[in-house]
C-alpha positions, -999 to 999 in steps of 0.1 A, spaced: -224 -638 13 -221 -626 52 -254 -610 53 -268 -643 39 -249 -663 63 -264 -636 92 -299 -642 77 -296 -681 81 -279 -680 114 -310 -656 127 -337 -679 111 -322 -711 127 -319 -694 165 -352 -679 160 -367 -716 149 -347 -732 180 -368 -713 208 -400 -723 221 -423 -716 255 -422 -746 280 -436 -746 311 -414 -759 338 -436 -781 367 -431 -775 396 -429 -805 420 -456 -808 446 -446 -810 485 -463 -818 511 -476 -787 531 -453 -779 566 -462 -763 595 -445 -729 599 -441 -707 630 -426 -677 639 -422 -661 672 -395 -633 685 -389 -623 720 -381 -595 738 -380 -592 773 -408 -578 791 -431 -588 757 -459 -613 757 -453 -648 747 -467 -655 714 -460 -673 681 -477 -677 650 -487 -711 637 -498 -711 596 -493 -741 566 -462 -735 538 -476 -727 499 -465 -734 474 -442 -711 455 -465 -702 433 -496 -698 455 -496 -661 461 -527 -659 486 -526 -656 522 -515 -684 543 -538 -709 557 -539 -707 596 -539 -732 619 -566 -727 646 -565 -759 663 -523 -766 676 -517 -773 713 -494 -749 720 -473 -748 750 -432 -734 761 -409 -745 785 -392 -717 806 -361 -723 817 -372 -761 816 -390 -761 848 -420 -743 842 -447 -747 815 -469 -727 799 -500 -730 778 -505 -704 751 -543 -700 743 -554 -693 707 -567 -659 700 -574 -662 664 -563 -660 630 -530 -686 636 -521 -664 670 -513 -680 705 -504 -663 730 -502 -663 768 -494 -635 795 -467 -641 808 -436 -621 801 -404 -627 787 -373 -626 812 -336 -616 801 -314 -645 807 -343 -675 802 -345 -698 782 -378 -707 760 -388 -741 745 -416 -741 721 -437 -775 713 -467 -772 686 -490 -797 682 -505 -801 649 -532 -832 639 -517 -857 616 -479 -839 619 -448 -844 639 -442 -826 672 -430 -789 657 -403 -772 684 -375 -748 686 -358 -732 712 -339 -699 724 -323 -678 751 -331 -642 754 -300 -618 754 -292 -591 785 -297 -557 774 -268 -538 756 -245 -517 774 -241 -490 752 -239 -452 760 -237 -426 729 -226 -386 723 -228 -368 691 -198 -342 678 -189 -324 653 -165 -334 626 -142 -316 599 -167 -308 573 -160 -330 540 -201 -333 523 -224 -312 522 -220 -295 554 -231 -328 562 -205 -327 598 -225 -348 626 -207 -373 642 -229 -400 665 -205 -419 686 -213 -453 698 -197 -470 731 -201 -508 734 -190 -529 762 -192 -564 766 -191 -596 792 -158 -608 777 -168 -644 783 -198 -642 760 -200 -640 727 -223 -607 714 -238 -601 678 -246 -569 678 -265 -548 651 -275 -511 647 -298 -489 633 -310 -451 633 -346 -436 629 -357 -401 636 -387 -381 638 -394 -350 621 -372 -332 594 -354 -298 600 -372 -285 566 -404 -297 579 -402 -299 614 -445 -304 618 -439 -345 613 -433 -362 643 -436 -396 628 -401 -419 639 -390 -429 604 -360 -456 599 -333 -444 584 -318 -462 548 -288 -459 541 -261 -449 570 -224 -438 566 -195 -455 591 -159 -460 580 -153 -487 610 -137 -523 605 -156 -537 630 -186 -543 611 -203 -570 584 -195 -555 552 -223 -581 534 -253 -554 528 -227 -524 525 -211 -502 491 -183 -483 496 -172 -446 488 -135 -444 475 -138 -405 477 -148 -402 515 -134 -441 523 -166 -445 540 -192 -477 538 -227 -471 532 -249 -496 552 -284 -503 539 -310 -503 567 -288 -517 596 -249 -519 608 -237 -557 619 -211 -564 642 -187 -586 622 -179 -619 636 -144 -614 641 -154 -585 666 -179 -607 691 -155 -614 717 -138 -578 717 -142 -567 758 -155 -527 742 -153 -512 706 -168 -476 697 -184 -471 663 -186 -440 644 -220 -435 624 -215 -402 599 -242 -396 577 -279 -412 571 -286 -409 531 -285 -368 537 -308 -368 564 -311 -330 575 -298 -340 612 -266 -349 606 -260 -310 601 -247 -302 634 -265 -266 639 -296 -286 630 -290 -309 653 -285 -284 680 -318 -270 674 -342 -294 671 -378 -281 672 -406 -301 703 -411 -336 691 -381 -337 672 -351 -365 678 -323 -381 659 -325 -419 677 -297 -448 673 -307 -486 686 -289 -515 694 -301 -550 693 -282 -579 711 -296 -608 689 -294 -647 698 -272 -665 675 -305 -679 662 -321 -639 654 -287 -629 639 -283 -659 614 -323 -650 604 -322 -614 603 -290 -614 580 -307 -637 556 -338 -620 555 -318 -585 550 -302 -602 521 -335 -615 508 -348 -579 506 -321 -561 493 -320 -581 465 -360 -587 458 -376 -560 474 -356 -529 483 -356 -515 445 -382 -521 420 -365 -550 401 -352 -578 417 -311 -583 409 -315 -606 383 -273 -614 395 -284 -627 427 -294 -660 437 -317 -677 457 -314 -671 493 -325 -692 519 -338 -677 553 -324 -695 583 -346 -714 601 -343 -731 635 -378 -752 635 -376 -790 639 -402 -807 619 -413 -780 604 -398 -743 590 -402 -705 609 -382 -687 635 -380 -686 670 -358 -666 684 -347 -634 708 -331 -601 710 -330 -573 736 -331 -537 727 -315 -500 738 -326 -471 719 -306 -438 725 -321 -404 716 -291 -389 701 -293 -350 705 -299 -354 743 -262 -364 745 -236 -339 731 -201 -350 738 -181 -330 760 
């Protein structure tokens, strides 16, 4: 009688499912641009029309915006269109200015955003060598921050190096995956942790967590890079010509910070393996565009080169 029963119930799911294709609603195309500053770069942005989701081609430029940014709100500047959706102008970005971008688009809304470029970190760095406990995996790099205490910071981190101790003939500067800290001052959102060596493991970059922005100087404590061959201290030590171990620190705008998290969490859970999570949900990159959707925002850089700087 129960396989019976099984048959039926099998028959009756199995007559209950059908294809359907789901429409997807039609919206009117947006402009979308994208800019980052740095200081001492060229201003440009990129102006394109959205898809839709479903359209996997190329974006359709715009070659015909007025294009033009405020610095600083006194002085105007016209960015000239070099091709394929590109404007640009020569004039370089300044630490400390503001920028206020206006597009100008044939049959659309005024398109703007606006942002002010961080001052350099102060950072300084030193590498040691710790109580072996992986691998002979015993490098330490030691980061030193300090901050204006009446400004708020968002800091975020990063290693690359060039070369490999096993084959020392690449020079290439490769970013480094996954790297090893054990400190609480950091965004735990893109990090697994490792009961054994009570260690996080950060994928691609290290955030400064929130609760740390106003903190006057913290040190962080990076100890490992998915096994990379220079976080042996003898290796390290003796690195052949061309050869570095390299730590960076961006200072983002709020506006940078709130669209570089999103877009990390976007490619860890789409891109970085070769499934998507089929657990995680949409995510929705941060945008700070009026009238339209794209980033415009600003970050300042320091990058260290690690085994110059042994600690005393």
């Amino acid at each position: 009688m129960r396989i019976i029963y099984s048959v039926v119930c099998i028959a009756i799911i199995s007559s209950c499912t059908s294809d359907y294709d789901l429409p997807v609603p039609h919206r009117q195309k947006q402009i979308v641009l994208n800019g980052i500053l740095n200081p001492d770069s060229i201003l440009k942005v990129k102006l394109t029309f959205s898809q839709e989701i479903t359209d996997t081609s190329e974006p359709e430029n715009i070659e015909d915006a007025t294009v033009r940014v405020v610095e600083n709100g006194t002085r105007f500047i016209e960015l000239r269109h070099n091709g394929d959706g590109q404007y640009t102008s020569e004039v370089r970005v300044q630490k400390g200015f503001s920028y206020h971008v206006l597009a100008e688009v044939r049959g659309y809304p005024v398109v703007e955003a606006e942002d002010i470029v961080p001052d350099d970190p102060v950072v300084s760095t030193c590498y040691s060598q710790r109580s072996n406990r992986s691998g002979n995996y015993d490098v330490q790099v030691n980061l030193y921050i300090t901050n204006d205490q009446n400004t708020e910071h968002r800091y975020w981190f990063d290693m690359s190096a060039k070369g490999d101790y096993i084959q020392n003939s690449s020079t290439e500067l490769k970013k480094l995956y996954y790297l090893t800290c054990a400190d609480l001052t950091l965004d735990n959102f893109n990090s697994s942790y490792d009961n054994t060596f009570q260690e996080f493991y950060y994928t691609l970059y290290m955030r400064q967590s929130d609760e740390s922005k106003m903190l006057h100087r913290f040190p962080l404590a990076i100890t490992g890079a998915a096994g990379h061959s220079f976080f042996k201290y003898e290796n390290l030590q003796s690195l052949a010509p061309g050869q570095g171990l390299f730590v960076t620190t961006y200072n983002c705008s709020r506006a940078y910070d709130q669209y570089l998290k999103s877009s990390l969490i976007e490619f860890i859970n789409n891109n970085l393996y070769d499934m998507p999570n089929p657990l995680s949900g949409p995510v929705k990159i941060f945008s700070n565009v009026e009238n339209g959707i794209g980033i415009f925002a600003a970050y300042s850089i320091k990058t260290l080169e690690v085994n110059k700087y042994p600690c005393n």
